[in-house]
N, C-alpha and C positions, 0 to 999 in steps of 0.2 A: 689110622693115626701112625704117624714116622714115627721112627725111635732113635731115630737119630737129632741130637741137637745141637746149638751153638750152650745153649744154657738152661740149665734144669734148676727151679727155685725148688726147694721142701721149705714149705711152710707160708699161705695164703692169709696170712694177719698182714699189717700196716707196711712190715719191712719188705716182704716175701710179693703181695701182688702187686707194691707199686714199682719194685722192683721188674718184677715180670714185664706189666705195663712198660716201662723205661726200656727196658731191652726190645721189647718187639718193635716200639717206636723208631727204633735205631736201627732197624734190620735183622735182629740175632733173631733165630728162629728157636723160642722159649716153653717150655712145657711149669706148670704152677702144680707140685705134689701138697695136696693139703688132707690129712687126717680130722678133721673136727668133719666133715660134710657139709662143711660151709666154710665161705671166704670171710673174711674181717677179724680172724684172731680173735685172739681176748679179748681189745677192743671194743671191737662190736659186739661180739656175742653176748659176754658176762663180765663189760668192762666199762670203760668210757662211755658207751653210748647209752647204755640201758641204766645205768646210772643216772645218765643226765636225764634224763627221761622222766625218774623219779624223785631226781630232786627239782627239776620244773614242775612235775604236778603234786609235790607236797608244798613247794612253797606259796604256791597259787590258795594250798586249802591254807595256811596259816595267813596270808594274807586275807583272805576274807573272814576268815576267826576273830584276828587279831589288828588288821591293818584297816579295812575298808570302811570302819565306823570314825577314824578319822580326817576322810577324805567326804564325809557327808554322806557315804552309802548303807545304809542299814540295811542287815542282811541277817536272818536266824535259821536255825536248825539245818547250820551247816555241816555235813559231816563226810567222812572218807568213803566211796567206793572202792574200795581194794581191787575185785574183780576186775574191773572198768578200767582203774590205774595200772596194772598189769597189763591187760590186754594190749595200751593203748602204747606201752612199752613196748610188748612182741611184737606188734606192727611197725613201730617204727625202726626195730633190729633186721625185722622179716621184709621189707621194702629196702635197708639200706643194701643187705647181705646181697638178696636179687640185682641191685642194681651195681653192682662191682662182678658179678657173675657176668653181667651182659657188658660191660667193660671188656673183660675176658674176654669173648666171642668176637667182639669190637676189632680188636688188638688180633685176633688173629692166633690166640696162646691158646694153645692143649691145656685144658682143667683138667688135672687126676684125680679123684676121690680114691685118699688113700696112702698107707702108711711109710710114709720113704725113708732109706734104710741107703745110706753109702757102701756098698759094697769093696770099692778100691775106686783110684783116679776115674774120673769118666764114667762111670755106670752106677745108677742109681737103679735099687730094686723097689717096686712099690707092692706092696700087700694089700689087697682090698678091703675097705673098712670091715664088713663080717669076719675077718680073717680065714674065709674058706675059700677055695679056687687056688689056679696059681697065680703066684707072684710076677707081673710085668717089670723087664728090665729097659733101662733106656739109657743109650749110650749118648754121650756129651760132652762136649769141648770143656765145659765149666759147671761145676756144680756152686750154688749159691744155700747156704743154711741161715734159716731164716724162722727157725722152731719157735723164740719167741720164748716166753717164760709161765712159771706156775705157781703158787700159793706156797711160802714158805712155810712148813709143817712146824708146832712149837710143843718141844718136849712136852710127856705130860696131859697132852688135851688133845684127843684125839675128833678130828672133824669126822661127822656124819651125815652131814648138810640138812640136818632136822632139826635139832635143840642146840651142836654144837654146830657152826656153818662157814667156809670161806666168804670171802664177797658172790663166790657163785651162787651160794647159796641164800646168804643175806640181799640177793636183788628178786626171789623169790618166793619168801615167805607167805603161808597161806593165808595168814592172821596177823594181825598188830600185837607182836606181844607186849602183855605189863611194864615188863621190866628185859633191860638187853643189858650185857655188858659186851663191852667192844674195850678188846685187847691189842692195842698200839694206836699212839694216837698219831699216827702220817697222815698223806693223804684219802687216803682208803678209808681208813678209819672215822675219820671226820665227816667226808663225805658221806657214809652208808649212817653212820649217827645220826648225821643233821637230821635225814630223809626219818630213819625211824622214832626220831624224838616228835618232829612234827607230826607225824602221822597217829602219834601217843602216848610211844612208851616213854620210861623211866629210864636215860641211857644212863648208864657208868661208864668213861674211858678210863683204861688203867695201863699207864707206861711206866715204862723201865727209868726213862732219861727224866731230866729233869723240867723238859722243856715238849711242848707237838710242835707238831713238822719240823723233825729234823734234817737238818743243813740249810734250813731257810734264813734270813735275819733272823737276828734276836730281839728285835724290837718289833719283827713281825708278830714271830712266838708269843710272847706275852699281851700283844695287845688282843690276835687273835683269840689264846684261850679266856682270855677277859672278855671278849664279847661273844663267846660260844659257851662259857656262865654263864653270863647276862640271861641267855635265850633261853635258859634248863638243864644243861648240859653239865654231868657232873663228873669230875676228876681225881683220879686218884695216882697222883705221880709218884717217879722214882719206889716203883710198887712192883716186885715181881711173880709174875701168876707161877704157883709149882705144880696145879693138876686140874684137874675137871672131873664130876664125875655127876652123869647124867640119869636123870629117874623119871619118873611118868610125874613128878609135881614139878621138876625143874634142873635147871644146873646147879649143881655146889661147886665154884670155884675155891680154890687154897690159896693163899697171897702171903706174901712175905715182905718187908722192909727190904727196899735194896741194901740199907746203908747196915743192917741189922736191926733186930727187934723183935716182937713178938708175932708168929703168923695170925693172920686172920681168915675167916671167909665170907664170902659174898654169896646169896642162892638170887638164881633171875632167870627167867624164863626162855631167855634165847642168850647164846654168846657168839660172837661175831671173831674168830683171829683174823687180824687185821695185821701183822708184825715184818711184813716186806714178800718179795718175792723172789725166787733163785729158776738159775736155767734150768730151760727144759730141753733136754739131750737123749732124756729112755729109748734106747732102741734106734740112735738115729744113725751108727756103725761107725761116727766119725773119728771116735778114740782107736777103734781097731783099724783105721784106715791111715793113723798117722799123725792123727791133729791132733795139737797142744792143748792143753786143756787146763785152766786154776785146780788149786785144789777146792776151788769152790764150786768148779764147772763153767766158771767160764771161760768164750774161747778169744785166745789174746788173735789178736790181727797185724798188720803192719800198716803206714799210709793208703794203702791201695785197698784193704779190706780184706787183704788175703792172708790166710791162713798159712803155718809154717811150712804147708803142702802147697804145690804149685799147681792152681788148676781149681783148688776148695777157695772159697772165699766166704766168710758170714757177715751180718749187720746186724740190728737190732736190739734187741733184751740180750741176746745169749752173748755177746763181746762185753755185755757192763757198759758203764756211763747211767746217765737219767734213762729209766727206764719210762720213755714216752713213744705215744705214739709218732710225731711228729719229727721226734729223732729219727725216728728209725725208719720214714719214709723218707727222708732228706737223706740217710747213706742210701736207702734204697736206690735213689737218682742218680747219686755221686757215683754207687757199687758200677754199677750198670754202666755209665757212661764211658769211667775208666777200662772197663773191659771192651769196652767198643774203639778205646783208642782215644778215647778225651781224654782231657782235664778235669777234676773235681776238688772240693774241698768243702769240708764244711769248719767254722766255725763255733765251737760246742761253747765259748762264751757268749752268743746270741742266740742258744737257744729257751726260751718261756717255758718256764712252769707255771701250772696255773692249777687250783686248788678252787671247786665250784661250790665252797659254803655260799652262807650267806653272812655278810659281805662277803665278796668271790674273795681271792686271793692270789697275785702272780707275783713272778720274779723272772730277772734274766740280769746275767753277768754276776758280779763279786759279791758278799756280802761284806758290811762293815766288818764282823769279825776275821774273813778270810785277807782282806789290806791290809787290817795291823797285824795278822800273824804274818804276811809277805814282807812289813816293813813299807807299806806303799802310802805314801803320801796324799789325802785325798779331803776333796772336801764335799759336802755335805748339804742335799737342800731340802727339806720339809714342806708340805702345803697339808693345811686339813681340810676332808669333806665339808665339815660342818662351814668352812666358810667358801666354798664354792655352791655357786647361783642354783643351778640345775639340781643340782645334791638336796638341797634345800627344799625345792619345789615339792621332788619325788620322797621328801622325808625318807629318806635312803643316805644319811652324812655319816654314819661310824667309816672311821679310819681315815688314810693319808697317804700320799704320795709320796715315795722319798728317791731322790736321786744321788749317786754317789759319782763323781767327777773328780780324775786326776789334780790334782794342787798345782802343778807346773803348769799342764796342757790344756786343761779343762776337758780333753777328753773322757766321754761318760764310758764308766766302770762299772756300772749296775744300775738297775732302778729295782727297789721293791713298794708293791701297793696291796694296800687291806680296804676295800670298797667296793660302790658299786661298780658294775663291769670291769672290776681290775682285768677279768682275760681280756678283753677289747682294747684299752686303755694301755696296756704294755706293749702293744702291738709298735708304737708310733717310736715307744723308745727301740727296740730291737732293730727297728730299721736305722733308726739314725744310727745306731753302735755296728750294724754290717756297714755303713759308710765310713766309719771312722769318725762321726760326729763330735760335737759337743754338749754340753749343757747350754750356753749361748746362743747355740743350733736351734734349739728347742726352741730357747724362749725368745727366740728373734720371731718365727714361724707364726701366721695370724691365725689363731683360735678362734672358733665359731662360739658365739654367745647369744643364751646360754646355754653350754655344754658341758659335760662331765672333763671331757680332756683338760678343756682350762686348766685343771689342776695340774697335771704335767706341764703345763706349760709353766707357771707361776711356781712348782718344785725346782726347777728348771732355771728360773731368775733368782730365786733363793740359793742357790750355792753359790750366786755370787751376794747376796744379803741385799736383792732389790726385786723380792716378789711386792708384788704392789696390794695385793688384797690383806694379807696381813699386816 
């Protein structure tokens, strides 16, 4: 193996191997340092993927509980295999991880197992996962940080991923407990909820603000947690947790009135922090090498991705913005390119969020609140599930489409949706908004009937006040 490089990635999650990937494509001759002993980050391992994993087969089991006596199927003594549903998890983490390994191979990139460490400009020391032997160095044109991020820790409540648990450990558990309480209601929160409400327990969300998912619409918010009540899902807002303290019968959380008032407590069998995520930098030598850093840890960049050292560049979680994967394979591309001498850009008003309850939930571009605090002139088009065809059919109609269009230009500003396959369904607006589209756009475009889309399309003719099915 050389050690000499064009570019050395630390860190093999979403930003870090597609990154890799992108540079060898180009020619630079790349080496991938990743510490976890596996590729796909957080992501993959105890993120994104293994999530969705378990919120596809909890909702499969509430569906046939609750859903398939309406569609004429009768069906009794249905119940959860956890074992089963686990495994079936690790396999699909354990086949993706393999197959981004042989991408590696693919590409022609040196896989390091092991812990990378910025020594100064150009040399990267990696320590092997055991932490015994010595430390391999590797000299290179450009280092790329790409560490990715970790479980913000919340005064007070100490995780031990048994009774108190991050999401790593909430995608885990050996048993369906009674009762959970889940501390922050984002997306994290919601998500590991939905999964363990279905599967049984008794959830509590308990947030700070006064609204879930924050920075999404506000007309998302509310309708959301109105139909995440609906389903059993119970809320304790503008609520803040001050301790934890764990025993062999349970947790006893401590709560307080944000606004003031009397504390209370809550005892439940499992508690989930859920409360955001911050960078992950332990050990990675960058601060001692030079690079600027937040006081929060993270690291600012300039257009190019590069750091206030010439030669370091990062992307991902650890620069801040939406902490997605998706983002952070799109600078991935862009990082890479530019270093090889292209052109990049991205876009951060076209990038989707998407939120996998049920109904899903996405967004890309502005929110109604974020136009009137700009002062931005905009109008506004609505469509509900319940009167689109397909929606009907699959008795799947909670929520609505909503698109936001400039008032002058009718160029589209946003779209946010609470429905089925909103993440599939925001797909059509993101691309029209990297064109530079309209809402007109949209609803000129022939819609397949009958389809879920429809609705974007007919949100679409309502900002200018001629959807037709309403």
């Amino acid at each position: 193996m050389s050690d000499a490089y064009d570019l050395v990635v630390i860190g093999g999650g979403p930003a870090g191997y597609v990154a890799a990937i992108r540079a060898a494509q180009l020619g630079m001759k790349t080496a991938c340092v990743e510490g976890r002993g596996k590729l796909g980050g957080t992501c993959l391992n105890v993120g994104c993927i293994p999530s969705k994993a378990l919120l596809q087969s909890s909702h499969h089991l509430e569906m046939a509980e609750k859903e398939f006596a309406h569609h004429g199927i009768q069906v009794s003594g249905v119940k959860a295999d956890l074992k089963t549903m686990m495994g079936r998890k690790e396999k699909v983490v354990e086949d993706l991880t393999g197959g981004i390994e042989f991408l590696m191979k693919k590409n022609k990139i040196d896989y390091i197992k092991g812990w990378g460490k910025i020594e100064a400009v150009g040399k990267v020391s990696v320590k092997p996962l055991d932490g015994k032997g010595k430390a391999q160095t590797l000299e290179t044109a450009n280092i790329l940080i790409a560490t990715g991020s970790e479980v913000t820790p919340l005064p007070g409540v100490e995780i031990d991923e048994k009774q108190i648990v991050s999401s790593t450990g909430a995608l885990s558990l050996p048993k369906v407990p009674k009762t959970m309480a889940v501390i922050g209601a984002g997306v994290i929160g919601l998500e590991l909820g939905s999964v363990w409400r279905r599967l049984g327990a008794e959830v509590t969300v308990i947030e700070f603000l006064d609204f879930v998912l924050p920075g999404m619409d506000g007309e998302v918010q509310k309708n959301v947690q109105r139909i995440l009540k609906k389903q059993g899902m119970n809320f304790k807002m503008k609520t803040k947790v001050t301790g934890a303290k764990a025993a062999k019968t349970g947790v006893t959380l401590t709560m307080e009135p944000r606004d003031g008032g009397d504390a209370e407590t809550l005892k439940v069998d499992t508690v989930l922090v859920a409360i955001g995520r911050r960078p992950f930098t332990d050990g990675l030598g960058a601060k001692e090498a030079g690079v600027e850093m937040t006081d929060r840890g993270f690291i600012p960049v300039d257009a190019d991705f590069q750091t206030n050292v010439e030669g370091i560049y990062a992307i991902g979680d650890v620069i801040g913005g939406a902490m997605l994967a998706h983002k952070a394979e799109d600078e991935g591309v862009v990082c890479a390119e530019i270093m090889a001498g292209q052109t990049g850009h991205i876009d951060y008003d076209a990038i989707p969020g998407i939120v996998y309850t049920h109904p899903e939930i996405a967004s890309v571009g502005k929110t109604e609140e974020q136009l009137k605090e700009a002062g931005v002139a905009y109008k506004s088009g609505k469509f509900p599930f319940t009167a689109n065809s397909r929606a009907r059919c699959n008795a799947d109609s909670d929520g609505f489409v909503k698109i936001l269009a400039d008032a002058a230009t009718d160029k589209v500003l946003g779209c946010h949706i609470v429905g089925p396959q909103a993440g599939d369904l925001i797909q059509e607006v993101v691309n029209v908004m990297e064109f530079g589209g309209s809402a007109e756009d949209i609803g000129r475009i022939c819609h397949g009937h009958p389809g879920l889309p429809e609705s974007v399309k007919e949100a679409a003719l309502n900002v200018d006040g001629r959807a037709i099915h309403i």
